[in-house]
N, C-alpha and C positions, 0 to 999 in steps of 0.2 A: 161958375165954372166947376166941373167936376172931374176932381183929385186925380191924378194919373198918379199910377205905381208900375214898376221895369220899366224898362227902356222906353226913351224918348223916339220918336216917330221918326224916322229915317228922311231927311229933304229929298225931293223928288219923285219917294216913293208915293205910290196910290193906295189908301186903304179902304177898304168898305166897313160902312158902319154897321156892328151885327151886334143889336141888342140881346142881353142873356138874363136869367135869373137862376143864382143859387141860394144853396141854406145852409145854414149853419143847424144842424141839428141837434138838439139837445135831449139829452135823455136820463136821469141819476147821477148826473156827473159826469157822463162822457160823451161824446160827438162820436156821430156816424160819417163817416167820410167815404171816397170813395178810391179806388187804384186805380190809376189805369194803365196798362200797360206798357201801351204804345204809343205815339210815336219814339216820346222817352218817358219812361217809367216814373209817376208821381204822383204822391198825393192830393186830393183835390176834395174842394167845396164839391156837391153835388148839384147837376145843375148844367144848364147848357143855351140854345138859343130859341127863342121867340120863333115860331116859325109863323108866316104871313097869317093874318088876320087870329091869330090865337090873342086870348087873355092873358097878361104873363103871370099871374097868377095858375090859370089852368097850365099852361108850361110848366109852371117850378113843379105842379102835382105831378106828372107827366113827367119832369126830365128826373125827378127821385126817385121814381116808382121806375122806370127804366135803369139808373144805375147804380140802386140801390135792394128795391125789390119788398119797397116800404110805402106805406100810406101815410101822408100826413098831418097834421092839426095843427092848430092856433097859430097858424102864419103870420110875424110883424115882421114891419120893415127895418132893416139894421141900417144900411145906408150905402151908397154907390161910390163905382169906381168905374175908369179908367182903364186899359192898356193894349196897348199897339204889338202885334203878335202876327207870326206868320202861321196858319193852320194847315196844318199838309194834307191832313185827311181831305178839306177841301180845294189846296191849289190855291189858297187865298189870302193875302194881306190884309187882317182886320183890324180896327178898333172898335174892339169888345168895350159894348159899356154893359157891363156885371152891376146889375139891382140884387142885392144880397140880404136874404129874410131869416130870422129867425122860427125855427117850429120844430113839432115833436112827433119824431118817428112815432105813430100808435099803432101801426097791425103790418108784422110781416108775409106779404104775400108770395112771395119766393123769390129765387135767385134772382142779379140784375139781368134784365135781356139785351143791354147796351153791349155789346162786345166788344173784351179787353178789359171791364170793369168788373172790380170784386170791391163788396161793400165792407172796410172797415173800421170796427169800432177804438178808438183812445181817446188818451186823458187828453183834455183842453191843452195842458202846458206841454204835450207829445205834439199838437193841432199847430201849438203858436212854431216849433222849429220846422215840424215835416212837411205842412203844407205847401205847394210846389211855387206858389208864384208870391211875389209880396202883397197883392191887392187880397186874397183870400187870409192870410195871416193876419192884415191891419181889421177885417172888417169881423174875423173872429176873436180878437180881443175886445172891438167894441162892441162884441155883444156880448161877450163875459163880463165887461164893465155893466154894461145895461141890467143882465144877469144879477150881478152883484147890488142893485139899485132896487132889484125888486120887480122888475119889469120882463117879463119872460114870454115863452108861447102862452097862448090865451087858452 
């Protein structure tokens, strides 16, 4: 079974299942994160949904390089979550299952092109309070444990 974080799933409601991948970015010491503006303003993993027949590894490239405006390397897996969320941008009741990877921003190619997203940089213990939801906070401390263990982007 895997781990739900926020709110439990509403009886009755219908949700669609919308696979995502984010990263936790590591770089000297600090995470690259992303803003987003709207619908409410919040920090977030970077990262977003699997679109049909994609790789979700080519996605995590693709949704960083979008709302961050980064290339990145040595992609590992930190570990999955959970959570049931209403998406406005789409109109849609989802339960997001977030595959969440550890890797290293290595070449800035410019601004994010996601719009509403500004890519930014804090400390990991800035990451564990401001991060917007709890399944992005739980899965960036396990990979500063991991971090701490010796095991990083490759």
């Amino acid at each position: 079974m895997i781990k739900r974080y926020g709110k439990s799933p509403e009886p009755g409601r219908r949700y669609t299942r919308r696979p995502g991948v984010y990263a936790v970015l590591w770089d000297r010491g600090a995470i690259l994160t992303t803003f987003q503006a709207e619908p409410t303003p919040e920090y977030q993993l970077p990262g977003g949904g699997i679109d049909k027949g994609e790789h979700p590894i080519a996605a995590l490239h693709r949704e960083v390089m979008e709302e961050t405006g980064y290339h990145i390397a040595g992609v590992r897996r930190v570990g999955v979550f959970r959570r049931f969320t209403f998406m406005p941008e789409y109109d849609l009741w989802a339960e997001k299952i977030c595959t969440v990877y550890l890797a290293r921003p290595v070449l800035r190619i410019g601004t994010p092109t996601e719009q509403g997203h500004e890519a930014v940089w804090m400390a990991p213990q800035a990451g564990l309070r401001l991060l917007g939801n709890p399944g992005d906070r739980a899965m960036l401390a396990r990979a500063l444990r991991q971090l701490e263990s010796g095991v990083g982007p490759r």
